[in-house]
PQR file of N, CA, C, O and H, with PARSE charges and radii, in Angstrom:
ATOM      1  N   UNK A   1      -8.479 -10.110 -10.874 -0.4000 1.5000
ATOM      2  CA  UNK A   1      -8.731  -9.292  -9.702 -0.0000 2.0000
ATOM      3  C   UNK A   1      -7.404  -8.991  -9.003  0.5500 1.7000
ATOM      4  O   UNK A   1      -6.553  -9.877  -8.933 -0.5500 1.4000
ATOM      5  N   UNK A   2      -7.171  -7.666  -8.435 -0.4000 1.5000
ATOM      6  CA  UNK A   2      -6.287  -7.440  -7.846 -0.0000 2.0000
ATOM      7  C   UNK A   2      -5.690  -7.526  -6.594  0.5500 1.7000
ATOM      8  O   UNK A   2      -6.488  -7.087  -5.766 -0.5500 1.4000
ATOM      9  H   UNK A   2      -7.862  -6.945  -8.492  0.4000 1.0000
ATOM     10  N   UNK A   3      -4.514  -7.940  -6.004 -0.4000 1.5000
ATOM     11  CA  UNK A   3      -4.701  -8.249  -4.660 -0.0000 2.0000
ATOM     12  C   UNK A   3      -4.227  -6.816  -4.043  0.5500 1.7000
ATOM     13  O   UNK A   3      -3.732  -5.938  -4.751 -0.5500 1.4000
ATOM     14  H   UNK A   3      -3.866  -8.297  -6.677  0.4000 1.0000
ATOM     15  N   UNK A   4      -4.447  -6.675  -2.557 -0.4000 1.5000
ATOM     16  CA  UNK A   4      -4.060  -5.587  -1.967 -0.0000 2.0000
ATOM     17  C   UNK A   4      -2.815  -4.934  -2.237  0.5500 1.7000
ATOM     18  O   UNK A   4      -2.593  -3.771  -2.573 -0.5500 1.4000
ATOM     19  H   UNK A   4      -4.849  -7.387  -1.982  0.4000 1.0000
ATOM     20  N   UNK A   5      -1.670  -6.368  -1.928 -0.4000 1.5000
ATOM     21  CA  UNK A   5      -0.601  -5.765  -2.708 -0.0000 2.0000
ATOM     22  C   UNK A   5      -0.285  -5.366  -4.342  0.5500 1.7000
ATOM     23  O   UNK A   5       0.795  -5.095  -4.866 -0.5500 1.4000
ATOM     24  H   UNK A   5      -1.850  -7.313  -1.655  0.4000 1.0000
ATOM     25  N   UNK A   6      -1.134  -5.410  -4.713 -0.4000 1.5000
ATOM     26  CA  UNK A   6      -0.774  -5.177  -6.173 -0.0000 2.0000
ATOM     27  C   UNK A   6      -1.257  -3.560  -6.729  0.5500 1.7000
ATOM     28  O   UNK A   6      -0.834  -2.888  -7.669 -0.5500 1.4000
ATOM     29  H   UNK A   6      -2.011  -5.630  -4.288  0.4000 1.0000
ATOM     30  N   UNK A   7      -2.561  -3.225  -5.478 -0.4000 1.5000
ATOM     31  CA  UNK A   7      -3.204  -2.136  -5.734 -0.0000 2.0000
ATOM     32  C   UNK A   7      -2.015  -0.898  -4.684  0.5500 1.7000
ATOM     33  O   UNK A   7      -1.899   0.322  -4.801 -0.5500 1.4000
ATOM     34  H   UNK A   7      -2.905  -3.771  -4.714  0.4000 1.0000
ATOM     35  N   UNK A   8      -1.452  -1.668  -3.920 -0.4000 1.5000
ATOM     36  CA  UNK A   8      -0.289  -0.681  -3.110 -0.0000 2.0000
ATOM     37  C   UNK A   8       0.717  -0.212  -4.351  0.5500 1.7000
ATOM     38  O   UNK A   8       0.926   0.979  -4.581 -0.5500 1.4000
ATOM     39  H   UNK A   8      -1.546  -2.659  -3.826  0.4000 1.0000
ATOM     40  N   UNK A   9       1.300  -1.263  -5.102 -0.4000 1.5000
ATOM     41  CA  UNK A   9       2.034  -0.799  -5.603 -0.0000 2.0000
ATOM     42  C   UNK A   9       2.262  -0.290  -6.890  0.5500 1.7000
ATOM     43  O   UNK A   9       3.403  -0.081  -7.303 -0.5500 1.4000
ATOM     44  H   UNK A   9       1.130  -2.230  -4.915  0.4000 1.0000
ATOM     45  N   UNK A  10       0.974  -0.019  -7.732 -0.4000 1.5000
ATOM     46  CA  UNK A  10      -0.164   0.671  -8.602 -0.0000 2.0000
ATOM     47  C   UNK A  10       0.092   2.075  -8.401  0.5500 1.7000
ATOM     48  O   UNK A  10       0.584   2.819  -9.250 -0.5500 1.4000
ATOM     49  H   UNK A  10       0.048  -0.189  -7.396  0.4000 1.0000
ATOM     50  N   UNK A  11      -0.447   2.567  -6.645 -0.4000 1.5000
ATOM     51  CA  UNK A  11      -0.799   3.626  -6.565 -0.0000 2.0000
ATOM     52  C   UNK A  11       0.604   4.109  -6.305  0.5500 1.7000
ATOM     53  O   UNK A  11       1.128   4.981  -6.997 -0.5500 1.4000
ATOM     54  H   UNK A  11      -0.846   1.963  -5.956  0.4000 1.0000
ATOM     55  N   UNK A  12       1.218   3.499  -5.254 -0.4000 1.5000
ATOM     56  CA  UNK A  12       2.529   3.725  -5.238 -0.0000 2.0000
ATOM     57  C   UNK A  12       3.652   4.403  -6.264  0.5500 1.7000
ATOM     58  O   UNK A  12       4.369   5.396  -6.134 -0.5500 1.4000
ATOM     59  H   UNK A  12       0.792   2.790  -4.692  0.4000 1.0000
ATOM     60  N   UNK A  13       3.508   3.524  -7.242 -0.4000 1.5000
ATOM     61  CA  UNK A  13       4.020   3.703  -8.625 -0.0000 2.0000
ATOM     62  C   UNK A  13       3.394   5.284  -9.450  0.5500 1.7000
ATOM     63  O   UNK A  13       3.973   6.301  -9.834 -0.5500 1.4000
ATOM     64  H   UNK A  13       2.925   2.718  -7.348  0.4000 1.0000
ATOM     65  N   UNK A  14       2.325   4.954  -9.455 -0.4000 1.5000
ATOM     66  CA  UNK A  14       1.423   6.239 -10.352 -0.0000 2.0000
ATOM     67  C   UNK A  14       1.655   7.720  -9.475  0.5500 1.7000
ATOM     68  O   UNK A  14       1.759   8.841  -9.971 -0.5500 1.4000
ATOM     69  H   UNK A  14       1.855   4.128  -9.142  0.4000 1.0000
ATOM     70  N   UNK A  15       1.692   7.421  -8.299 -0.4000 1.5000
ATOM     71  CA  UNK A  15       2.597   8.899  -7.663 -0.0000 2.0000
ATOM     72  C   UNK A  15       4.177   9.085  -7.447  0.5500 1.7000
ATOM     73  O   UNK A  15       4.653   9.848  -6.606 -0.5500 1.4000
ATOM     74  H   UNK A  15       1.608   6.510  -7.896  0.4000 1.0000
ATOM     75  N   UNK A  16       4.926   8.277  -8.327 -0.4000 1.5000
ATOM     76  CA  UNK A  16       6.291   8.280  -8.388 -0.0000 2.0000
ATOM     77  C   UNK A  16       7.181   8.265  -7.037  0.5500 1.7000
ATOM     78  O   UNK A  16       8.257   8.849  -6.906 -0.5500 1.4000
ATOM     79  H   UNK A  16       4.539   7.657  -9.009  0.4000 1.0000
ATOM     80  N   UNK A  17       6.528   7.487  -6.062 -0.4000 1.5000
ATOM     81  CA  UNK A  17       7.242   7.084  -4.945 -0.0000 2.0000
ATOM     82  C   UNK A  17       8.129   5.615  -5.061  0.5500 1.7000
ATOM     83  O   UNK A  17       7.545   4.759  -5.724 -0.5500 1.4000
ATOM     84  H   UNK A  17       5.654   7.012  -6.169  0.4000 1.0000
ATOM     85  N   UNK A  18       8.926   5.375  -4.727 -0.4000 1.5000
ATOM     86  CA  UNK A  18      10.053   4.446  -4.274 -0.0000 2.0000
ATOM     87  C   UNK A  18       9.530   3.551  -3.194  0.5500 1.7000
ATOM     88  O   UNK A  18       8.769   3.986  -2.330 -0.5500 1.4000
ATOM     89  H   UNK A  18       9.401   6.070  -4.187  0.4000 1.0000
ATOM     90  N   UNK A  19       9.936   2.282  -3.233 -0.4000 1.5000
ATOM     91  CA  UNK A  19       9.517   1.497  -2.208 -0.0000 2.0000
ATOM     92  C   UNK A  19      10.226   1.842  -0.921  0.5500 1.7000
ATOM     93  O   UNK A  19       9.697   1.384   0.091 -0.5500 1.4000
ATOM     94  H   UNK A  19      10.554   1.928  -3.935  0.4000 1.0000
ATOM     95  N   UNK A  20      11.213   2.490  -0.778 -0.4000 1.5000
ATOM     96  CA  UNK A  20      12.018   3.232  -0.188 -0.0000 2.0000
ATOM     97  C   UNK A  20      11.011   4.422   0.514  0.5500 1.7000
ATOM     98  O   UNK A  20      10.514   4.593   1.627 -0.5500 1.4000
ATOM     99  H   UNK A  20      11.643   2.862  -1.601  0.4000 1.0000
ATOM    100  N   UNK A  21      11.006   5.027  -0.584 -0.4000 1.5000
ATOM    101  CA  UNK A  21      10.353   6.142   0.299 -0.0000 2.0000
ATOM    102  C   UNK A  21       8.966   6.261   1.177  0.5500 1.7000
ATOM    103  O   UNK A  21       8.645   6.929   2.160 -0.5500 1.4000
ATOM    104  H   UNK A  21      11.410   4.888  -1.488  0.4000 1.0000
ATOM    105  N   UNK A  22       8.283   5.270   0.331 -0.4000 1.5000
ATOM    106  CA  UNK A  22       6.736   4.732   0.920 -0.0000 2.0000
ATOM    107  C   UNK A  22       7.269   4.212   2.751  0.5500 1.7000
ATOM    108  O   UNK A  22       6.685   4.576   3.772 -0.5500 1.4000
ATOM    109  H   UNK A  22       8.544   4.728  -0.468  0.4000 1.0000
ATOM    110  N   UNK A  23       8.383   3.389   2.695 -0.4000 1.5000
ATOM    111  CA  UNK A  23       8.399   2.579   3.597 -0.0000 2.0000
ATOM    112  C   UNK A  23       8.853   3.819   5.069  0.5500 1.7000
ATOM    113  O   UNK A  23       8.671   3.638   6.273 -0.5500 1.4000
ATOM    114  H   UNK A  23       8.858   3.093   1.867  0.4000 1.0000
ATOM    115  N   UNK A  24       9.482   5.055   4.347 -0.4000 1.5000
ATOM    116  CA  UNK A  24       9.741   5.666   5.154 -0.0000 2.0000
ATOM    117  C   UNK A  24       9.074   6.445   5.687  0.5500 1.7000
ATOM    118  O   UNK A  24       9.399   6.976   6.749 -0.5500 1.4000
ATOM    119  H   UNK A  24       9.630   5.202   3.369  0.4000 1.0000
ATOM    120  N   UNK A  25       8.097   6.658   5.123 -0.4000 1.5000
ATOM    121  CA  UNK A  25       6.508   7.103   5.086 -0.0000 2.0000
ATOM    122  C   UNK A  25       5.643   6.652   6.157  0.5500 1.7000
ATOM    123  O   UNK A  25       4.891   7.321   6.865 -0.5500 1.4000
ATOM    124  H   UNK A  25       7.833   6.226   4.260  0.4000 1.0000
ATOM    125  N   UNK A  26       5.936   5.083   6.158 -0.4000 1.5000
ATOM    126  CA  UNK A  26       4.925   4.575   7.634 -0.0000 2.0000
ATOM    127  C   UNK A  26       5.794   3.699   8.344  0.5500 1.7000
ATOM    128  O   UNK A  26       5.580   2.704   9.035 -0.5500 1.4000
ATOM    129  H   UNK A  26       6.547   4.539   5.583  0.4000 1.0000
ATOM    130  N   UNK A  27       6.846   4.320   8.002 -0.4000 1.5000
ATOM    131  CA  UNK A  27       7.860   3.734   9.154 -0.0000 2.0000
ATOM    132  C   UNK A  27       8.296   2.149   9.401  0.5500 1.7000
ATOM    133  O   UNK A  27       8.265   1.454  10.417 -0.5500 1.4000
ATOM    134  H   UNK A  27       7.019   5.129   7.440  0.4000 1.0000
ATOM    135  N   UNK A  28       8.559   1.976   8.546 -0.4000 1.5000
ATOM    136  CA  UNK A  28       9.112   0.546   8.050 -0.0000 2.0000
ATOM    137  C   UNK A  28      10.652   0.588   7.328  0.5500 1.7000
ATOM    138  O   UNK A  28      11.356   1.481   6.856 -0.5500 1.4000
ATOM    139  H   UNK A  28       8.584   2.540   7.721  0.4000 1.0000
ATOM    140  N   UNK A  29      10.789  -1.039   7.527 -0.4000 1.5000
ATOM    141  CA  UNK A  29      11.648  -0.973   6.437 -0.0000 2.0000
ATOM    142  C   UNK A  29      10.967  -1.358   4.850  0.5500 1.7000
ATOM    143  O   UNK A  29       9.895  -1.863   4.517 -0.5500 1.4000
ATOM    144  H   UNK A  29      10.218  -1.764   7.911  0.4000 1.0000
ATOM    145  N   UNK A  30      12.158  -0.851   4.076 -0.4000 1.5000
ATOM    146  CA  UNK A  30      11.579  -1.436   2.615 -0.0000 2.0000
ATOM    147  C   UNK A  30      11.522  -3.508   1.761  0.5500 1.7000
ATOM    148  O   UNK A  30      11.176  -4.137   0.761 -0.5500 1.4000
ATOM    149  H   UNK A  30      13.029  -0.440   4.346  0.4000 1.0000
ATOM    150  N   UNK A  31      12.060  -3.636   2.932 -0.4000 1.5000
ATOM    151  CA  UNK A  31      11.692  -5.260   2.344 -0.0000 2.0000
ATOM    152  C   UNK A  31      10.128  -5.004   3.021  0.5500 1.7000
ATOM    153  O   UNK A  31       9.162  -5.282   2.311 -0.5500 1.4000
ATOM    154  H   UNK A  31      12.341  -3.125   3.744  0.4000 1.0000
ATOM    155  N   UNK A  32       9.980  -4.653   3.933 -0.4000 1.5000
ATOM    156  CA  UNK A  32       8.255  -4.739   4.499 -0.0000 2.0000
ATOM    157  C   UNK A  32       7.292  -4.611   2.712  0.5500 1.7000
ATOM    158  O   UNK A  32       6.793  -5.472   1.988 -0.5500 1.4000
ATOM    159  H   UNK A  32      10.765  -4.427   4.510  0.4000 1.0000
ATOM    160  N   UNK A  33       7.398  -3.273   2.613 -0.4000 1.5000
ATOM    161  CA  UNK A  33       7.049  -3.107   1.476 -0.0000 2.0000
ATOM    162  C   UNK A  33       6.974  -3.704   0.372  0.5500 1.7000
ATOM    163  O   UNK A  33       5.925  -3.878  -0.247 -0.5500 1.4000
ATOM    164  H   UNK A  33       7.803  -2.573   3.201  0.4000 1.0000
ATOM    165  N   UNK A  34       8.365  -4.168  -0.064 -0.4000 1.5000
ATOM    166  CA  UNK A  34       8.529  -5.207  -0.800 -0.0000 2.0000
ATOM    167  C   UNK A  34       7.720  -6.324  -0.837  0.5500 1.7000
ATOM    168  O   UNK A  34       7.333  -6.744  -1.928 -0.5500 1.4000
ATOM    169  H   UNK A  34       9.218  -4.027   0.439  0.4000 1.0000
ATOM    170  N   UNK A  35       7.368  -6.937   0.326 -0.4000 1.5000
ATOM    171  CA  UNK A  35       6.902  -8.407   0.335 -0.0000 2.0000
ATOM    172  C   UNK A  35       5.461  -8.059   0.400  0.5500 1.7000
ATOM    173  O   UNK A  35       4.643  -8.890   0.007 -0.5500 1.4000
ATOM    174  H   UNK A  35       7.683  -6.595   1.212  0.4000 1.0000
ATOM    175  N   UNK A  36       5.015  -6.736   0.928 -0.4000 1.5000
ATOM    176  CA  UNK A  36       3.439  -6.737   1.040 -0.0000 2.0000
ATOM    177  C   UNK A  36       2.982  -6.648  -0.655  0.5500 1.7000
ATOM    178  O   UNK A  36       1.991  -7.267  -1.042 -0.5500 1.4000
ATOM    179  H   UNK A  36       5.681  -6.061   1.247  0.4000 1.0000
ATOM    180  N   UNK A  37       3.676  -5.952  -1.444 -0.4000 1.5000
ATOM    181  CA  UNK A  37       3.469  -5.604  -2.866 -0.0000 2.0000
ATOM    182  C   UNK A  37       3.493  -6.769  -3.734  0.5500 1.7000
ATOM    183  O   UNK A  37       2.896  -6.641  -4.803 -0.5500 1.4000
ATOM    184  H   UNK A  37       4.481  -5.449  -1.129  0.4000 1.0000
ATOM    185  N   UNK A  38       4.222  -8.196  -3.425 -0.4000 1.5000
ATOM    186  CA  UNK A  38       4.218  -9.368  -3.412 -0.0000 2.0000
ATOM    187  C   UNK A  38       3.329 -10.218  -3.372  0.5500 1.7000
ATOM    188  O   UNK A  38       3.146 -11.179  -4.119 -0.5500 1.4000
ATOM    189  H   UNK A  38       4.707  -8.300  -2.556  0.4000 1.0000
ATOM    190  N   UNK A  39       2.611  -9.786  -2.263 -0.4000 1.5000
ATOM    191  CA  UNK A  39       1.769 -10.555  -1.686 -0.0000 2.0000
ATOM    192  C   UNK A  39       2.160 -12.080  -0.330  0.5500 1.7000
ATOM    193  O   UNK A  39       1.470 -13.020   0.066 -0.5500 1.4000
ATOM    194  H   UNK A  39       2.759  -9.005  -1.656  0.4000 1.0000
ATOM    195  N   UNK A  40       3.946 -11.498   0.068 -0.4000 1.5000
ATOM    196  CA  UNK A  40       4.741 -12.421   0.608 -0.0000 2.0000
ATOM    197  C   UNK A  40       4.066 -12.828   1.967  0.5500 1.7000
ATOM    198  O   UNK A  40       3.731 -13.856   2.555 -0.5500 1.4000
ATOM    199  H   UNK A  40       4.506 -10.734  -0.253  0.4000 1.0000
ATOM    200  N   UNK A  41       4.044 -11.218   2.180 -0.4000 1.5000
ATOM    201  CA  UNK A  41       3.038 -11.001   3.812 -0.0000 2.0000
ATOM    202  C   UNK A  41       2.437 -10.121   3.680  0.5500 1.7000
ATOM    203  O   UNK A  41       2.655  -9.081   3.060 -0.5500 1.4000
ATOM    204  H   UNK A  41       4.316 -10.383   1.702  0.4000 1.0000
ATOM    205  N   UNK A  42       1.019 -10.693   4.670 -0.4000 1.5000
ATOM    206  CA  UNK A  42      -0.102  -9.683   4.589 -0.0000 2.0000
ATOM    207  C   UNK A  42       0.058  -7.968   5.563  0.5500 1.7000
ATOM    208  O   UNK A  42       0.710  -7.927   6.607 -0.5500 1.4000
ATOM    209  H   UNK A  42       0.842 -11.539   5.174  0.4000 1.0000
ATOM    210  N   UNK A  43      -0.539  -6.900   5.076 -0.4000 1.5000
ATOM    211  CA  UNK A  43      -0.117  -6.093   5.540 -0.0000 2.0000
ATOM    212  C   UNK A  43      -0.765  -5.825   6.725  0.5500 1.7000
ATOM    213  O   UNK A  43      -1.966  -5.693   6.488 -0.5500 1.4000
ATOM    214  H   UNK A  43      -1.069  -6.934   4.228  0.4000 1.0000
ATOM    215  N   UNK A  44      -0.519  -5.690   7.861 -0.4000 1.5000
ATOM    216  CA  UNK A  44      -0.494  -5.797   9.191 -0.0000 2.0000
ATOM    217  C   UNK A  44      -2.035  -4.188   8.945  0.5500 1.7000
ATOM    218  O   UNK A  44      -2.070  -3.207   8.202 -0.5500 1.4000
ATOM    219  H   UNK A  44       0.456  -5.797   8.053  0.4000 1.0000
ATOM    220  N   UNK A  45      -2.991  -4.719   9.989 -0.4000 1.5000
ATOM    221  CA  UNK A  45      -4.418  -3.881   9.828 -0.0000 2.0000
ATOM    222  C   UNK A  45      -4.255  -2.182  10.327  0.5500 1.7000
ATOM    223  O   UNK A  45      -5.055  -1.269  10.124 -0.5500 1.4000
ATOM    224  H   UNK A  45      -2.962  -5.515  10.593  0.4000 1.0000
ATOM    225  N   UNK A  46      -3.048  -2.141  10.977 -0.4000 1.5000
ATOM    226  CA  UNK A  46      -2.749  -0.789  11.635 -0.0000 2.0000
ATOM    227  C   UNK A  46      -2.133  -0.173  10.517  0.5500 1.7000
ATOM    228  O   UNK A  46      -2.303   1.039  10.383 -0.5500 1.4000
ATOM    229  H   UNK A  46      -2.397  -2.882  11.142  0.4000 1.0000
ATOM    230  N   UNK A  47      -1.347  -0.884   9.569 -0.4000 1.5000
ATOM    231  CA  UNK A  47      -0.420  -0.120   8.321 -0.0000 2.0000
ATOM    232  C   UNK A  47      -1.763   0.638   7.246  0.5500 1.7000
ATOM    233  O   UNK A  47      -1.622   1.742   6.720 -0.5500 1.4000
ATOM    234  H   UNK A  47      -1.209  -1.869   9.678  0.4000 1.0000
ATOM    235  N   UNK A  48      -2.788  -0.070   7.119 -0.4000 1.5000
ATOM    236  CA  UNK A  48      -3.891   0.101   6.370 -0.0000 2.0000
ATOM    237  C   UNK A  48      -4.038   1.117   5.713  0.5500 1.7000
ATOM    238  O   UNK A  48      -3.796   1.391   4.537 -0.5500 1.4000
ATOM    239  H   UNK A  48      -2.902  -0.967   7.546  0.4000 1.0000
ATOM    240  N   UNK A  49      -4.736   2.043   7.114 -0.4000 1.5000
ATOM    241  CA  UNK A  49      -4.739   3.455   7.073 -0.0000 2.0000
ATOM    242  C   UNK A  49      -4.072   4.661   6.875  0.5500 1.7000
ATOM    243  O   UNK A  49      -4.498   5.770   6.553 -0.5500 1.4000
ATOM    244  H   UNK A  49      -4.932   1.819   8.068  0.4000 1.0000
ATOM    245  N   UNK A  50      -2.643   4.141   7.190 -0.4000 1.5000
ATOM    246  CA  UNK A  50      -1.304   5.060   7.177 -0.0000 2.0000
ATOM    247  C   UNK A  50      -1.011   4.554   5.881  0.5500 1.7000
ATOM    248  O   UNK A  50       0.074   5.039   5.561 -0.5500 1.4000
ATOM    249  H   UNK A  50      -2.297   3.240   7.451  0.4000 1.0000
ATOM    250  N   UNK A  51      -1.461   3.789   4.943 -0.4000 1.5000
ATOM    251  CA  UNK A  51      -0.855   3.376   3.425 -0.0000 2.0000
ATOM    252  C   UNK A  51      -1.854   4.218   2.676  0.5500 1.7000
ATOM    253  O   UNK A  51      -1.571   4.952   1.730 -0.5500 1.4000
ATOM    254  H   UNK A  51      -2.343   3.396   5.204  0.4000 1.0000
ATOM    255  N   UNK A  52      -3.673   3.946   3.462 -0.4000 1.5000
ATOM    256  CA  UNK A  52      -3.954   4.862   2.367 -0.0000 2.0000
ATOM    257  C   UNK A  52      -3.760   6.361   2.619  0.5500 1.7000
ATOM    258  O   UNK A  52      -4.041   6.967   1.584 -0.5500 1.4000
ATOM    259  H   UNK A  52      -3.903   3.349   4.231  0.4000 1.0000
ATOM    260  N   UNK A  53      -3.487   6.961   3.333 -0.4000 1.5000
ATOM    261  CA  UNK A  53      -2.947   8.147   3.835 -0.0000 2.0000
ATOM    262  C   UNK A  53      -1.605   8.628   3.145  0.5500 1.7000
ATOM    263  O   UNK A  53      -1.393   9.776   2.755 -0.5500 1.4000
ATOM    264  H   UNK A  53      -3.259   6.469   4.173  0.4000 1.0000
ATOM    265  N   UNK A  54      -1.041   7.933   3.091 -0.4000 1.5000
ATOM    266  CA  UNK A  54       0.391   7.872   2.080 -0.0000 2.0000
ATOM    267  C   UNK A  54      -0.192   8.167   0.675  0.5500 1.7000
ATOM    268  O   UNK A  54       0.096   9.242   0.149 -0.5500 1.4000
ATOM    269  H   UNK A  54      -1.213   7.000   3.408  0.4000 1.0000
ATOM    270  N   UNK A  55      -0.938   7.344   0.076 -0.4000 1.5000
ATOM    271  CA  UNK A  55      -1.263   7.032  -1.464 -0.0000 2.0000
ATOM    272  C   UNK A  55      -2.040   7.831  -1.631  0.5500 1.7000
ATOM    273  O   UNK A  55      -2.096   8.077  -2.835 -0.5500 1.4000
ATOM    274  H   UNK A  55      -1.172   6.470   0.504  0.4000 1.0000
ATOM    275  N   UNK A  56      -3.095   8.740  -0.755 -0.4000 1.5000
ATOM    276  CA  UNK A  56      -4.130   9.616  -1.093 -0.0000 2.0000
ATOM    277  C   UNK A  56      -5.162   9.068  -1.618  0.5500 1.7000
ATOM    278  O   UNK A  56      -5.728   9.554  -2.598 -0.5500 1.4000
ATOM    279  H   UNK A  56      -3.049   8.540   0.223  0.4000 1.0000
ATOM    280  N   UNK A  57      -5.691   7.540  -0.790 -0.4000 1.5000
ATOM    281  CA  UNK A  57      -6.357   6.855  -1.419 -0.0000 2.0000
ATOM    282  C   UNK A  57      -7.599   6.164   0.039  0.5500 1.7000
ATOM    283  O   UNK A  57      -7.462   6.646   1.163 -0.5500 1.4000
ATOM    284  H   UNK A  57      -5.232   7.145   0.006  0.4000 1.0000
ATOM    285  N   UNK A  58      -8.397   5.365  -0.142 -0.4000 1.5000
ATOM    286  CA  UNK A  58      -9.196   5.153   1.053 -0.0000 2.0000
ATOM    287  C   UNK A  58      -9.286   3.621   1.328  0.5500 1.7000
ATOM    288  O   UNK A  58      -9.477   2.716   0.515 -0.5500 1.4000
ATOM    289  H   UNK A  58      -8.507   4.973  -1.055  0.4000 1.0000
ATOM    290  N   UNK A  59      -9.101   3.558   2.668 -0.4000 1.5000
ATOM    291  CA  UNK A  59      -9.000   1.953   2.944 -0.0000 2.0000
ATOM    292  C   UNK A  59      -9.809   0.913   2.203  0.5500 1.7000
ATOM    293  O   UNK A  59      -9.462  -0.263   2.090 -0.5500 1.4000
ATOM    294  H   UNK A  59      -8.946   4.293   3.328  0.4000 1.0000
ATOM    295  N   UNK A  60     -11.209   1.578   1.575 -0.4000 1.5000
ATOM    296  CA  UNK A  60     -11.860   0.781   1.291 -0.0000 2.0000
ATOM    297  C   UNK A  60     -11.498   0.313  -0.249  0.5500 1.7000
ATOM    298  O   UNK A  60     -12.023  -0.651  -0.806 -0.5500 1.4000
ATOM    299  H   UNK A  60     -11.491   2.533   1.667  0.4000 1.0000
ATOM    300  N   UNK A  61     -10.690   1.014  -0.721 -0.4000 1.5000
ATOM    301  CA  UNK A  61     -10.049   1.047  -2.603 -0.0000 2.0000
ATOM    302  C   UNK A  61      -8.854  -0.140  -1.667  0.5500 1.7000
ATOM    303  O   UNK A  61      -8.908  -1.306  -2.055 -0.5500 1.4000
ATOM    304  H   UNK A  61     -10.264   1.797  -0.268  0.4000 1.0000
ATOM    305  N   UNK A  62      -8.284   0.038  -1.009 -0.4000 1.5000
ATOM    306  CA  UNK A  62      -7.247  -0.646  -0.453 -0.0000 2.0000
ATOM    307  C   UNK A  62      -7.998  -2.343  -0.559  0.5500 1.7000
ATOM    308  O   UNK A  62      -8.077  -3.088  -1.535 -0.5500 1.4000
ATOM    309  H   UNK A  62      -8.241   0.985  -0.693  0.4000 1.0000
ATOM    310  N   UNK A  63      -8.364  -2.495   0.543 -0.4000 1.5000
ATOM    311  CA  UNK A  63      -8.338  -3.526   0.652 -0.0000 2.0000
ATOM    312  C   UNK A  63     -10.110  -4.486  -0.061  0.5500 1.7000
ATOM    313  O   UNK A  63     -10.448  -5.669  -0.066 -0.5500 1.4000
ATOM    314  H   UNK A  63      -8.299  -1.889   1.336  0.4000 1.0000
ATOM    315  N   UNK A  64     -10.654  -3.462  -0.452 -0.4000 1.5000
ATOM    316  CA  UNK A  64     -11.959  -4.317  -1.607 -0.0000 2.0000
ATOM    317  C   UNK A  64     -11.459  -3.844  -2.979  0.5500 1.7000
ATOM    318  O   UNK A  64     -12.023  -4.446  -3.892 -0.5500 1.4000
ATOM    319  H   UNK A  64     -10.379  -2.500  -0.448  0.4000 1.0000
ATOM    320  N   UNK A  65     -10.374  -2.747  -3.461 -0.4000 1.5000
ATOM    321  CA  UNK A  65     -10.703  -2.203  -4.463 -0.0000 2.0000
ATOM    322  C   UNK A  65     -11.682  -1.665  -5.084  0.5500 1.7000
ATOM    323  O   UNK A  65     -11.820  -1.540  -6.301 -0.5500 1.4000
ATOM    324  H   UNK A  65      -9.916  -2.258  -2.719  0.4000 1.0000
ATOM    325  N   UNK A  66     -12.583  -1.243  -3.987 -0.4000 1.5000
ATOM    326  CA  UNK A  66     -13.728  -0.605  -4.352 -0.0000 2.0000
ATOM    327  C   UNK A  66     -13.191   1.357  -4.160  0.5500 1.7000
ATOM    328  O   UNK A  66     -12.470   1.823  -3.279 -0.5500 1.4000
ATOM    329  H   UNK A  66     -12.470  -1.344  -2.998  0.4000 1.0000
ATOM    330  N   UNK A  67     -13.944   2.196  -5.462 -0.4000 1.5000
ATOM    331  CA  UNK A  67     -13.966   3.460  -4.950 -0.0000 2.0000
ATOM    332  C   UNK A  67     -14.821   3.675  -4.046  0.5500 1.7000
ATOM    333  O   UNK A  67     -15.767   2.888  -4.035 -0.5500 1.4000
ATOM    334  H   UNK A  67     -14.530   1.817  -6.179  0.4000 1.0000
ATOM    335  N   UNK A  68     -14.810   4.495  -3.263 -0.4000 1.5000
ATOM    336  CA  UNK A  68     -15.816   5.154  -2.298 -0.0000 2.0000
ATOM    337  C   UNK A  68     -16.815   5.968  -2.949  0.5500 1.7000
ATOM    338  O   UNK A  68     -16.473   6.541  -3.983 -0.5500 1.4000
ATOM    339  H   UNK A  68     -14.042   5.135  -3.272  0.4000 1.0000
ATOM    340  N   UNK A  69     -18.111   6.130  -2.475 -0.4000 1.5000
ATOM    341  CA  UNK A  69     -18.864   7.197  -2.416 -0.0000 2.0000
ATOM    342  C   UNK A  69     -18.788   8.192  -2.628  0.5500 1.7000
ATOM    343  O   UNK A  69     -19.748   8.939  -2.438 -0.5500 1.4000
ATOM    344  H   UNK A  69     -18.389   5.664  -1.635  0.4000 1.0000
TER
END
């Protein structure tokens, strides 16, 4: 099973973004990124939405890995 961070940096990856550029995306730095893709630290509940917004993807694939409806 996959953890949140692992499905960030999946989608991340499969749209040819940079941890760099993601991070600049929701306004972070890129160790943030780094460690959430890790699983170092959990990703803060406000980033959520602005990650799946980034990835073109829905909170609920985010954080159950479930598709939506």
């Amino acid at each position: 099973m996959q953890s949140i961070g692992e499905r960030v940096a999946k989608l991340r990856e499969k749209r040819s973004l940079t941890q760099e550029e993601l991070a600049r995306l929701l306004s972070v730095n890129q160790s943030a990124v780094s460690h959430w893709e890790k699983g170092i630290r959990n990703i803060p509940s406000e980033q959520v939405g602005k990650i799946a917004i980034a990835l073109n993807t829905s909170c609920d694939y985010l954080i159950l890995g479930k598709k939506s409806c």
